[in-house]
VOPAGU-2260 file (C-alpha; in pm, 1 decimal, decimal comma):
REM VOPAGU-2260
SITE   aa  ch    i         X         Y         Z
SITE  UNK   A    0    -112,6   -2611,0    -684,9
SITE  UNK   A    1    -274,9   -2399,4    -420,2
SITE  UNK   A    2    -138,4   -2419,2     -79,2
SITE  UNK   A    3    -333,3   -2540,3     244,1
SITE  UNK   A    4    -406,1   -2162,8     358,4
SITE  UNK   A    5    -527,8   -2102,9      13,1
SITE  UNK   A    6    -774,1   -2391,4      24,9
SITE  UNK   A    7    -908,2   -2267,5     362,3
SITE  UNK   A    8   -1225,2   -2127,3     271,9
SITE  UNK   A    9   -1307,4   -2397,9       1,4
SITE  UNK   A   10   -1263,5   -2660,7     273,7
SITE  UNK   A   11   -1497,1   -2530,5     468,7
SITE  UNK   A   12   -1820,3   -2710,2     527,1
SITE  UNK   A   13   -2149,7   -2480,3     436,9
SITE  UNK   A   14   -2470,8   -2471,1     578,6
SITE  UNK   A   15   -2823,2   -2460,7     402,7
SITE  UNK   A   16   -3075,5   -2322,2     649,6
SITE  UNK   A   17   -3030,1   -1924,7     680,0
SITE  UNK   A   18   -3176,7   -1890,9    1052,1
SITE  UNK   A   19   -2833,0   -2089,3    1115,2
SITE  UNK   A   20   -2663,0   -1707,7     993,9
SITE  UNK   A   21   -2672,6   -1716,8    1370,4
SITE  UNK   A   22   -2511,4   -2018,7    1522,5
SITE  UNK   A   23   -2119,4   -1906,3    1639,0
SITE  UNK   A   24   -1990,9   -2235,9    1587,7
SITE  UNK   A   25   -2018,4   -2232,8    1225,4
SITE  UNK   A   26   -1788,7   -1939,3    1206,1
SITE  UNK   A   27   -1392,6   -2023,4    1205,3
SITE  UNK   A   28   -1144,1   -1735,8    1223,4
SITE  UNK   A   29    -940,6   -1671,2     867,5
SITE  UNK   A   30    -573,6   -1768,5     883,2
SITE  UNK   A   31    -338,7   -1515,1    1017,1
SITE  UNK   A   32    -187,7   -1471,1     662,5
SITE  UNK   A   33    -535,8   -1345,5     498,2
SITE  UNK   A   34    -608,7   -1030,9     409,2
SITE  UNK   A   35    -979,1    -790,6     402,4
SITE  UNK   A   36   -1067,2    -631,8     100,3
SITE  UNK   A   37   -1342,1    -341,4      72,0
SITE  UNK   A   38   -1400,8    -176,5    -257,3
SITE  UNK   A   39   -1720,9      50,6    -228,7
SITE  UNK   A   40   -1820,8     366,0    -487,6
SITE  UNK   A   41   -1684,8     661,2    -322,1
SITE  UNK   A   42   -2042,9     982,7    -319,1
SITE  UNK   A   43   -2295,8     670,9    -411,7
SITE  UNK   A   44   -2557,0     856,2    -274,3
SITE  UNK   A   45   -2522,3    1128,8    -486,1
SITE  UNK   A   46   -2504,9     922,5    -813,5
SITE  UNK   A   47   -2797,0     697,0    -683,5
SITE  UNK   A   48   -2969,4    1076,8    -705,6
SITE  UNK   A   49   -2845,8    1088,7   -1036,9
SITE  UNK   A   50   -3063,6     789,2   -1127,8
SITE  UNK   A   51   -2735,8     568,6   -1137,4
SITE  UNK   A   52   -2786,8     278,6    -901,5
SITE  UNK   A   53   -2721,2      47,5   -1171,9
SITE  UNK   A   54   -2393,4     164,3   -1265,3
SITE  UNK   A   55   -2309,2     159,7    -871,0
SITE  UNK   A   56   -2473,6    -192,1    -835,2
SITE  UNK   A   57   -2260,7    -329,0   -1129,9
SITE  UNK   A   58   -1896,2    -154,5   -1014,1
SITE  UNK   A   59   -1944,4    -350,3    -691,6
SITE  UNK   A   60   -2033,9    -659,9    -784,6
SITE  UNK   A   61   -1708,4    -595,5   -1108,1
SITE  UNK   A   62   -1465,3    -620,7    -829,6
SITE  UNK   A   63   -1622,1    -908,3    -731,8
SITE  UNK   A   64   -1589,9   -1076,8   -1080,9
SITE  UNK   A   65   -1225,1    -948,6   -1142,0
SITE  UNK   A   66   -1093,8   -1087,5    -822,3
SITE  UNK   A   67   -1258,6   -1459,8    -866,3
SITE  UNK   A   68   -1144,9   -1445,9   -1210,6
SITE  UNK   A   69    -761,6   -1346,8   -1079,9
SITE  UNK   A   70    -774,4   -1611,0    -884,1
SITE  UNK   A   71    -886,6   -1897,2   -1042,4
SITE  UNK   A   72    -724,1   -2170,2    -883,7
SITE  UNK   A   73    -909,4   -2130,6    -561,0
SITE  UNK   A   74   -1246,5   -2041,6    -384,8
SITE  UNK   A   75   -1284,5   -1667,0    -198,2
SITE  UNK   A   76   -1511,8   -1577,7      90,7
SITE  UNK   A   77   -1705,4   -1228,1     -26,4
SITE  UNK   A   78   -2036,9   -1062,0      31,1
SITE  UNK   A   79   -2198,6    -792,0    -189,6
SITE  UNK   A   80   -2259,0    -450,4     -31,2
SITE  UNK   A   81   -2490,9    -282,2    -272,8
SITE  UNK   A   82   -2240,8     -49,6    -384,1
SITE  UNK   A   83   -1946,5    -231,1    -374,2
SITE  UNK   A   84   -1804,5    -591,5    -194,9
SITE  UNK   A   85   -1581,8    -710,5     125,1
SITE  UNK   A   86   -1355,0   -1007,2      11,7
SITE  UNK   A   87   -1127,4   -1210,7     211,5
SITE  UNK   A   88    -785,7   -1331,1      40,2
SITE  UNK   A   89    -499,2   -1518,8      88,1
SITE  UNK   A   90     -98,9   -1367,8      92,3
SITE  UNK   A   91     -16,3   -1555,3    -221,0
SITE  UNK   A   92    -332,9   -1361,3    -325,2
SITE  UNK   A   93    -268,5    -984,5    -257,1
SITE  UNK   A   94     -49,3    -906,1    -556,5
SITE  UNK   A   95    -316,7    -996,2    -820,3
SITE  UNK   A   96    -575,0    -863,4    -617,5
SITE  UNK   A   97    -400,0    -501,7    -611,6
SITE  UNK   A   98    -370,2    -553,0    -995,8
SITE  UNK   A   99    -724,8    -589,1   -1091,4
SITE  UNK   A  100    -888,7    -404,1    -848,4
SITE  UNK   A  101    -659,5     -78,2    -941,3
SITE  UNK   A  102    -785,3    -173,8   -1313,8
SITE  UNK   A  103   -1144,3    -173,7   -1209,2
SITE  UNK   A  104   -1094,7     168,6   -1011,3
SITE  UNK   A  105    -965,2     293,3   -1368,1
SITE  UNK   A  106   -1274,0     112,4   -1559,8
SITE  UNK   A  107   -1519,8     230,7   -1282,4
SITE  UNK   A  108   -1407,6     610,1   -1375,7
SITE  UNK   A  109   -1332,0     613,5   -1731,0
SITE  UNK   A  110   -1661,0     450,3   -1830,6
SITE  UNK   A  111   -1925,7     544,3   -1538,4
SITE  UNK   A  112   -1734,8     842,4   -1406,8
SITE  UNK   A  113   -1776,9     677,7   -1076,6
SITE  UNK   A  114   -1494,6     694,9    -818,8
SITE  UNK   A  115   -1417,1     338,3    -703,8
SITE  UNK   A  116   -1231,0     298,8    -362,4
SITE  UNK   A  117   -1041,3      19,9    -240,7
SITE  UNK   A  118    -807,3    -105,1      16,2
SITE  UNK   A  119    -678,2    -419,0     177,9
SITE  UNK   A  120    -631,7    -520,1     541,2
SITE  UNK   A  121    -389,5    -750,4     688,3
SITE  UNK   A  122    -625,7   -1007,1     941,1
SITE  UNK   A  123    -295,6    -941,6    1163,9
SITE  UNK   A  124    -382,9    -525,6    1218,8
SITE  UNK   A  125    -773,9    -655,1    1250,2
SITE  UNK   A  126    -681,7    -870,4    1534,4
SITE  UNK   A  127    -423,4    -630,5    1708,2
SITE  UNK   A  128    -704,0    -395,3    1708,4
SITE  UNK   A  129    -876,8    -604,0    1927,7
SITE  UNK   A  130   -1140,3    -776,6    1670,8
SITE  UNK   A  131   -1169,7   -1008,8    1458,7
SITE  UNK   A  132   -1277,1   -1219,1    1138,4
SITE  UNK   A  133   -1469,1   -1505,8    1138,7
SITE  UNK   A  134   -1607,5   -1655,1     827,9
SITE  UNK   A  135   -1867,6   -1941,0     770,8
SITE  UNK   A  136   -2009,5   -2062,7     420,7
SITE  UNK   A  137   -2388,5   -2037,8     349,6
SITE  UNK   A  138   -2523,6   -2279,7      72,4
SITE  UNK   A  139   -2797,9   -2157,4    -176,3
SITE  UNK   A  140   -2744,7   -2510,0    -366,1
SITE  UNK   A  141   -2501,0   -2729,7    -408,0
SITE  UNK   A  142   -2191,9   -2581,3    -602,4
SITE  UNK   A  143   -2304,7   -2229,5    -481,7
SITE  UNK   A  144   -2163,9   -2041,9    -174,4
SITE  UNK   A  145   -2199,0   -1728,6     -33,9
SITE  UNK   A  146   -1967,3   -1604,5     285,4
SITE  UNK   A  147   -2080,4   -1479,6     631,6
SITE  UNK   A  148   -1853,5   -1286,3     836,7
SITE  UNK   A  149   -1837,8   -1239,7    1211,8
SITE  UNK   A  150   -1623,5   -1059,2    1490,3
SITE  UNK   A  151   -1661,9    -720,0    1433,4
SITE  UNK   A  152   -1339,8    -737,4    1194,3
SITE  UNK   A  153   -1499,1    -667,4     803,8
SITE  UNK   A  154   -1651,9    -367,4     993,0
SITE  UNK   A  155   -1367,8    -259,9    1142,7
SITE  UNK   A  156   -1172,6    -296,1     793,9
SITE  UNK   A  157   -1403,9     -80,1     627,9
SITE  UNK   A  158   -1350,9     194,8     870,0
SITE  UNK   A  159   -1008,9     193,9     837,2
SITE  UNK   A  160    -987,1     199,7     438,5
SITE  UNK   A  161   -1269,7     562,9     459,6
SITE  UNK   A  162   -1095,2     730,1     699,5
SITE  UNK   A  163    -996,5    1051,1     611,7
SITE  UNK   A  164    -673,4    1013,4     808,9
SITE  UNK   A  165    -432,2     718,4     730,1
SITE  UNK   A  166    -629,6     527,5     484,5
SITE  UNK   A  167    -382,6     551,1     252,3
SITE  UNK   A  168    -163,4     272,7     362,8
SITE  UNK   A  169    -439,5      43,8     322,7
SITE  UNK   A  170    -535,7     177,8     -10,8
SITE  UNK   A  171    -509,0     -25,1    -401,0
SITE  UNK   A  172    -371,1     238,4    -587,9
SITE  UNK   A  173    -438,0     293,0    -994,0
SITE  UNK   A  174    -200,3      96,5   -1192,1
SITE  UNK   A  175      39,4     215,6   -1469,7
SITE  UNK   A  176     -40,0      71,1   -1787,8
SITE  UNK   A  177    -398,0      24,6   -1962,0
SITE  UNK   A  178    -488,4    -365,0   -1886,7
SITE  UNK   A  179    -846,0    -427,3   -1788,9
SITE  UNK   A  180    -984,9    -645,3   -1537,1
SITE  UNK   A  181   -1100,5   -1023,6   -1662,8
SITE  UNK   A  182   -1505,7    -951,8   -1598,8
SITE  UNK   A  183   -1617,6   -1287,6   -1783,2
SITE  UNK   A  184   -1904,5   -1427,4   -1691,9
SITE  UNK   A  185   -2084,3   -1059,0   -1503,1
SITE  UNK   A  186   -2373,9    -941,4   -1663,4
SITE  UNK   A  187   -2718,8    -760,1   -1610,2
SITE  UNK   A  188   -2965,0    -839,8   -1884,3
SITE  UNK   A  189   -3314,8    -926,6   -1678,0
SITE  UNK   A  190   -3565,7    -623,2   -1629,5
SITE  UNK   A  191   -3563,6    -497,4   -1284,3
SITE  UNK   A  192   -3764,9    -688,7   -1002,5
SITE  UNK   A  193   -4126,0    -557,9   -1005,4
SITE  UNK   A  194   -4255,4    -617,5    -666,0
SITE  UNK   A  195   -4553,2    -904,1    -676,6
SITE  UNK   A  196   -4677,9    -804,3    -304,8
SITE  UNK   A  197   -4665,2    -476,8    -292,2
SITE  UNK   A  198   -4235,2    -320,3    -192,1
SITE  UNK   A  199   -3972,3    -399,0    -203,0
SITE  UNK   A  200   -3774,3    -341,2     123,9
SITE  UNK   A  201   -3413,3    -329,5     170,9
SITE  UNK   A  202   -3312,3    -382,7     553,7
SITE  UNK   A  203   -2993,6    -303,9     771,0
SITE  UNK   A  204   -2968,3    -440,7    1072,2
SITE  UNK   A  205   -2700,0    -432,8    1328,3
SITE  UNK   A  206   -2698,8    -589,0    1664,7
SITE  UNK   A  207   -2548,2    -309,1    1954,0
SITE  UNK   A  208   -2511,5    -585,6    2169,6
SITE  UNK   A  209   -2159,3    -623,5    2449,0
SITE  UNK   A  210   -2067,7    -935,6    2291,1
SITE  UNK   A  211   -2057,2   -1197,7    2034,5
SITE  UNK   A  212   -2322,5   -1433,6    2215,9
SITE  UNK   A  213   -2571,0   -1134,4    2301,4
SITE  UNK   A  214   -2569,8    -986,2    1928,7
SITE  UNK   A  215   -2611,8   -1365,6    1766,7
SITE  UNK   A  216   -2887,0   -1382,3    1988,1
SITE  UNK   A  217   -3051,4   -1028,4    1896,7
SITE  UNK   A  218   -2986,5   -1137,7    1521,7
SITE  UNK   A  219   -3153,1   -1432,0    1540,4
SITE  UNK   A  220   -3455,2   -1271,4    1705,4
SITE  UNK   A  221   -3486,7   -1032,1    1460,6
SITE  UNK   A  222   -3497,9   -1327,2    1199,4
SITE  UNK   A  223   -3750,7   -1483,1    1330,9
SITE  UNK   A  224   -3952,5   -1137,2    1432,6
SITE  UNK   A  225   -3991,6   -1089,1    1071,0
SITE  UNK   A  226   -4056,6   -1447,1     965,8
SITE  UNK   A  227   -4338,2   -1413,7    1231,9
SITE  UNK   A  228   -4479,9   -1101,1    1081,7
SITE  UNK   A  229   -4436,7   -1242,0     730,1
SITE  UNK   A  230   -4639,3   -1560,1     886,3
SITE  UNK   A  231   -4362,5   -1763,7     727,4
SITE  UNK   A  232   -3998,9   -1825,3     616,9
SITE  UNK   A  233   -3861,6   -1471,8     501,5
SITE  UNK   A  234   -3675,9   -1681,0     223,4
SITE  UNK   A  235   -4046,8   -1728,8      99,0
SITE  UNK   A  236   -4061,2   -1340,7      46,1
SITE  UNK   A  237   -3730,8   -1317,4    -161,5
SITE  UNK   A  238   -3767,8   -1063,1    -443,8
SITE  UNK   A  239   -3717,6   -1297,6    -776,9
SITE  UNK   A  240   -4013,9   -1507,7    -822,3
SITE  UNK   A  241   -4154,9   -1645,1   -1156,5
SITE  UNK   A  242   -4358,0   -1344,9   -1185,6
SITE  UNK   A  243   -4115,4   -1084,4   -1227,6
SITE  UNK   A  244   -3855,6   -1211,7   -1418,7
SITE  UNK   A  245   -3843,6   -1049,9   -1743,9
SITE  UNK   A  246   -3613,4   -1055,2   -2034,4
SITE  UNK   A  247   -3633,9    -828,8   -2283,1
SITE  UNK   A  248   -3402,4    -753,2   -2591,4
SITE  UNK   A  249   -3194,7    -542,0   -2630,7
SITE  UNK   A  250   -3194,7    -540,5   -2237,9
SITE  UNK   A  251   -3159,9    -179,9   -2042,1
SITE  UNK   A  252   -2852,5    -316,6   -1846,5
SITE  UNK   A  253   -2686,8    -483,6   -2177,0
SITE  UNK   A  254   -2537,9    -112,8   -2226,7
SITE  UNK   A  255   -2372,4     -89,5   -1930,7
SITE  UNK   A  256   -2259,7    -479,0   -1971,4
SITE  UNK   A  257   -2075,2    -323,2   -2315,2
SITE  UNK   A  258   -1908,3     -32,0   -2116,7
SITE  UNK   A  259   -1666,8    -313,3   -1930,8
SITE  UNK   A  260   -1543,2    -398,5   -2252,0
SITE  UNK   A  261   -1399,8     -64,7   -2305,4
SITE  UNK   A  262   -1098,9     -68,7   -2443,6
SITE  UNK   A  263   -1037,1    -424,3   -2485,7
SITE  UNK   A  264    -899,1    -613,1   -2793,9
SITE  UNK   A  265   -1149,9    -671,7   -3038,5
SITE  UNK   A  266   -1391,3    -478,1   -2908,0
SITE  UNK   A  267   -1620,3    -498,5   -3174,3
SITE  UNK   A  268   -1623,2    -815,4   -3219,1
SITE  UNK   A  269   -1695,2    -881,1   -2846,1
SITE  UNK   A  270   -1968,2    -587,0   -2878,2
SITE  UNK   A  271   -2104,1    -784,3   -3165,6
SITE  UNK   A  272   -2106,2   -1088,7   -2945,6
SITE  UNK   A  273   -2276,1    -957,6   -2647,9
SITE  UNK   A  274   -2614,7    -863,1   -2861,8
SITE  UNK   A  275   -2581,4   -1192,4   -3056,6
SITE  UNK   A  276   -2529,1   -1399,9   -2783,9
SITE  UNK   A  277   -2802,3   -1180,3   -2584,8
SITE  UNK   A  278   -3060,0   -1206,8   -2852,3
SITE  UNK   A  279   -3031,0   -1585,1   -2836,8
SITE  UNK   A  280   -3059,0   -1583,7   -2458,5
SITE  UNK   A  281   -3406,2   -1391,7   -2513,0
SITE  UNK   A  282   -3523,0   -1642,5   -2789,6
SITE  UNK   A  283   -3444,6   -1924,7   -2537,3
SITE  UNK   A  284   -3638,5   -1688,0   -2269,5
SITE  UNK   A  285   -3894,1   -1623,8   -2492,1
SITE  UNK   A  286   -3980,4   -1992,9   -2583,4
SITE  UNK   A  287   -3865,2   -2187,6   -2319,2
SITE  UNK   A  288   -3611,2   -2362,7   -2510,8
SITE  UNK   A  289   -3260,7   -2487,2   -2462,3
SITE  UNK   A  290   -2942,3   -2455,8   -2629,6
SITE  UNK   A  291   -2536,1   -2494,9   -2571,0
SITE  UNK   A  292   -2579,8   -2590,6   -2200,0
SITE  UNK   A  293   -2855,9   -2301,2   -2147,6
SITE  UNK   A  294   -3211,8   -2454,3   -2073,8
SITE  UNK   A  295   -3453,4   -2154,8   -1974,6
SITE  UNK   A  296   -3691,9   -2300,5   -1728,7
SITE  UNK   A  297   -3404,9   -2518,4   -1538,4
SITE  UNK   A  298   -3219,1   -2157,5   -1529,5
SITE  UNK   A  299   -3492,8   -1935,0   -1395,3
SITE  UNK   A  300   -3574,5   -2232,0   -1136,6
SITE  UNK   A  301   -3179,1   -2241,2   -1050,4
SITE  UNK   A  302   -3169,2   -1839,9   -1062,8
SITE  UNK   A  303   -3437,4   -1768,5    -807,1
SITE  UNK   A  304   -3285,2   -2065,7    -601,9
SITE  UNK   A  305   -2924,9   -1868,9    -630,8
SITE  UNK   A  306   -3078,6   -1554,9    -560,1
SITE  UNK   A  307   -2834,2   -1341,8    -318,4
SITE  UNK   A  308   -3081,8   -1164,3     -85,1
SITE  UNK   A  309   -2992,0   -1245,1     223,7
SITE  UNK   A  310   -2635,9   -1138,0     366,9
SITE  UNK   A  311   -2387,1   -1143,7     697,8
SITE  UNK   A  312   -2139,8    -957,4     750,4
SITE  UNK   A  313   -2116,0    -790,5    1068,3
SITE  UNK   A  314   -2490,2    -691,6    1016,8
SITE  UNK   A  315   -2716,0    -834,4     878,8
SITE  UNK   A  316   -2863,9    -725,2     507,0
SITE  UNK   A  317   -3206,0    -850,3     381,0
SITE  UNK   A  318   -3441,2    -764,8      70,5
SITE  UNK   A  319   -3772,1    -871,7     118,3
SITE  UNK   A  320   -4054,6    -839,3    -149,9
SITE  UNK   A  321   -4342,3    -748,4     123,8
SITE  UNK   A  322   -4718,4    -617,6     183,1
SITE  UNK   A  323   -4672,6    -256,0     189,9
SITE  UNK   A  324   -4870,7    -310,4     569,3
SITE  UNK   A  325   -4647,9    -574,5     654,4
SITE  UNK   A  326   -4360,7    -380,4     569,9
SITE  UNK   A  327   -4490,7     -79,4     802,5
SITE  UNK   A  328   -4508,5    -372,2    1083,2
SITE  UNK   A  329   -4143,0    -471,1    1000,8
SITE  UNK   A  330   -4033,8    -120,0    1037,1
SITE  UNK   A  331   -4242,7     -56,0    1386,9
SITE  UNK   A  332   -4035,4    -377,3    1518,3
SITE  UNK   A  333   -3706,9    -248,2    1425,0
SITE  UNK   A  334   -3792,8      63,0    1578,6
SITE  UNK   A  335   -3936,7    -113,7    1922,3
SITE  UNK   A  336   -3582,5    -283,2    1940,7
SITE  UNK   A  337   -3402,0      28,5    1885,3
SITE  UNK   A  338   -3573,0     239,8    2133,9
SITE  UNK   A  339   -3471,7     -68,5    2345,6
SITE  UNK   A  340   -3095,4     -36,6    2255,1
SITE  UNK   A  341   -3037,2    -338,9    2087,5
SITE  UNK   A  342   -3059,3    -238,6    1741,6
SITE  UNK   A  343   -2916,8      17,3    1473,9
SITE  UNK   A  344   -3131,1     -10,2    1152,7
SITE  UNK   A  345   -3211,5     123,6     816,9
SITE  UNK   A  346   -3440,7      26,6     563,6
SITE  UNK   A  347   -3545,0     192,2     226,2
SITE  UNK   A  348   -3838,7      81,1      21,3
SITE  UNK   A  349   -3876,6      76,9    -394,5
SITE  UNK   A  350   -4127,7     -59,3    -635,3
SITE  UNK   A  351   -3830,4    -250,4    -785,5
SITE  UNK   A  352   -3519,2    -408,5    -718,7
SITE  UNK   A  353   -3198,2    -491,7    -952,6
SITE  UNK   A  354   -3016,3    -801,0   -1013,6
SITE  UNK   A  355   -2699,0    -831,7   -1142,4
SITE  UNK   A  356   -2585,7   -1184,9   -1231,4
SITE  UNK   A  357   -2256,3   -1427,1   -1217,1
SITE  UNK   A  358   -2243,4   -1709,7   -1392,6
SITE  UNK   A  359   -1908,9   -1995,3   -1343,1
SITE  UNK   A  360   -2091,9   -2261,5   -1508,6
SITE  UNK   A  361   -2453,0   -2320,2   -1707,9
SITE  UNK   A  362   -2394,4   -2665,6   -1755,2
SITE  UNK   A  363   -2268,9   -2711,8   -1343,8
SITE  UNK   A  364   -2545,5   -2452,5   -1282,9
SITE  UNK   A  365   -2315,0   -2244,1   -1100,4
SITE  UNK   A  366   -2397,6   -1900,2   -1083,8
SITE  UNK   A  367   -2468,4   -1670,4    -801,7
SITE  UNK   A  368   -2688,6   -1349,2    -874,7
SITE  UNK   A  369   -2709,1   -1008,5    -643,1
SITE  UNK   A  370   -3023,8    -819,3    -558,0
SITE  UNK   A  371   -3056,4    -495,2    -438,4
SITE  UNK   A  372   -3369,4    -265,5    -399,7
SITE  UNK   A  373   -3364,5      16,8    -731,3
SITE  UNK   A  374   -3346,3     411,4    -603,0
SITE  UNK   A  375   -3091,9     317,1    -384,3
SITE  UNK   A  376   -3161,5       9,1    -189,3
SITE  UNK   A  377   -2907,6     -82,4     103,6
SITE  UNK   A  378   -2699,1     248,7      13,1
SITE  UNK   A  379   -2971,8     409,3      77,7
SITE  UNK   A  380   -3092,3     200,3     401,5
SITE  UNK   A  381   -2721,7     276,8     513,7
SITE  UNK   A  382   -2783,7     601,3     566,7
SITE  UNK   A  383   -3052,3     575,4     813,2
SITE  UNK   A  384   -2842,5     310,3    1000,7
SITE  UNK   A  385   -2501,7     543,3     994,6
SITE  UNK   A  386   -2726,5     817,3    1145,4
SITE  UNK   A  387   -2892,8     572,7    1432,3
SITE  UNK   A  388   -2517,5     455,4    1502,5
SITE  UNK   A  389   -2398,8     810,9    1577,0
SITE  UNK   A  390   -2649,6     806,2    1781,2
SITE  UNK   A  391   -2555,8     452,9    1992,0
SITE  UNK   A  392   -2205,2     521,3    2037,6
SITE  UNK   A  393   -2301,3     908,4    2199,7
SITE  UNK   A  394   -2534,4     726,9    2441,2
């Protein structure tokens, strides 16, 4: 029976509207006995040269997976990165998590020869550093969550597990042993995102404000900047719409899907289940039918509802599907609030954008799905906002 700290982020109340990503007093600070996790692919930039965005886009959202399957019993704040996750976990929580992530950094090398990093952060070293973590819980529809983080602490975690000096004591190390992380329910089989109006744009956006109350307020500026460029909601600009989903068969992602079964028990027979089980999804697709809890327009409708292109933590992380003119617009308001000191930014544009999909529960319609932009997408956009924050803190 989980405990009351364990239950802290599934107690929490969520809220629906996104321009809310903004309002302090949804935020509540984790218990003093959680912990940070950051797993991120270690050179990304160089295999997103590679052409391998796709492998990097379904690492980070694995060590996702692994650690909501380890821990079953209870609900975990995280956010998506792109290439890789933040997580936030209880004590009783921090033994399993070192177990599965150090299998994933194994699986992420062996099968994509992609060098997973992780590391976990006590909230106690966050806070004697001076900043902290604040987490509130954003609803895409009921059953589905997605975490928010505030106070400067997820960032400050993830500096602390890349440094080149004294990372180590923060970092998951590779287990002994060959056991493989529990990555039910992860998948990638729908065609990448063509975009409908013209790019897709993957956005970066941190607020260089003194405080807490000056950056909310720069943040939700910048929201509705963009919703006033867009002439409308920026939600109504997300990048899956009924026009671009595709299924195909055999899917381009359903090889990589395969890889995470390397080495398992029964391989085969799970290899042989995959296709089957994928074939059926694209008859379904195909026809609009249903089947064994899976019913193909009700899905899409629920999928583009529980699309995960919007994101908090620390900054704020957006993919819009936009006019290629409008986009330009976007861009020359980022850089007007920049030049005026209150913003760091990056963006990076692509005709496409992935998705990578988790699914609890068909019948519930529980499942939460990541977008990124293809080429690259916020890894890419982080580069121009590292470079613009060198620039900040020299000022």
């Amino acid at each position: 029976m989980p405990g009351r700290s364990e239950v802290f982020y599934e107690n929490l109340s969520g809220f629906e509207d996104f321009t809310d990503v903004t309002d302090l007093s949804l935020y509540v600070p984790l218990p003093d006995d959680w912990f940070i996790v950051v797993a991120d692919i270690k050179g990304s930039t160089k295999a997103i040269k590679e052409g391998r965005y796709k492998d990097v886009n379904l690492m980070g959202a694995a060590c996702i997976t692994a650690v909501i399957n380890a821990l079953s019993g209870f609900a975990i704040p995280y956010v998506f990165g792109g290439d890789g996750a933040t997580m936030a976990v209880p004590l009783s929580a921090t033994g399993a998590v070192k177990r599965v992530l150090g299998a994933a950094r194994r699986l992420s090398q062996n099968q994509f020869g992609l060098e997973l990093r992780a590391g976990i952060v006590p909230v106690g070293n966050i806070r004697d550093a001076g900043a902290d973590v604040r987490v509130a819980k954003f609803q895409l529809s009921p059953g589905n969550f997605t975490a928010m983080f505030s106070g400067g602490g997820v960032q400050l975690a993830d500096t602390l597990i890349k440094a080149e000096e004294g990372s180590e004591r923060f970092e998951i190390a590779l287990p002994e042993g060959d056991a493989l992380p529990d990555l039910s329910g992860l998948s990638c089989r729908w065609e990448p995102l063509q975009s409908c109006r013209g790019t897709m744009m993957s956005m970066l956006i941190y607020a260089t404000g003194r405080n807490d109350a000056e950056k909310a307020e720069t943040y939700h500026a910048v929201i509705e900047g963009v919703g006033g460029i867009l002439q409308g909601d920026p939600g109504d600009s997300r990048p899956v719409s009924a026009d671009n989903m595709v299924f195909k068969w055999p899917s381009r992602g359903i090889n990589n899907e395969s890889k995470l079964m390397a080495g398992a028990r029964g391989r085969t027979g799970k290899w042989l289940r995959l296709y089957a089980t994928s074939f059926v999804q694209y008859l379904l697709e195909k026809f609009d039918l249903s089947a064994g809890g899976y019913n193909a327009p009700i899905y899409r409708e629920e999928l583009r509802t529980n699309s995960d292109f919007r994101r908090f933590d620390d900054m704020l992380r957006m993919i819009l599907d936009c006019p290629i003119e409008l986009a330009d617009e976007i861009e020359n308001y980022f850089l007007e609030l920049h030049r005026q000191g209150k913003i760091a930014f990056g963006t990076h544009r692509s005709d496409q954008a992935l998705m990578t999909c988790l699914v609890f529960s068909l019948t519930k319609g529980e499942h939460i799905h990541f977008v990124d932009g293809s080429d690259g997408g916020f890894a890419m956009a982080a580069v121009q906002l590292k470079a613009q924050m060198r620039t900040v803190l020299t000022k």
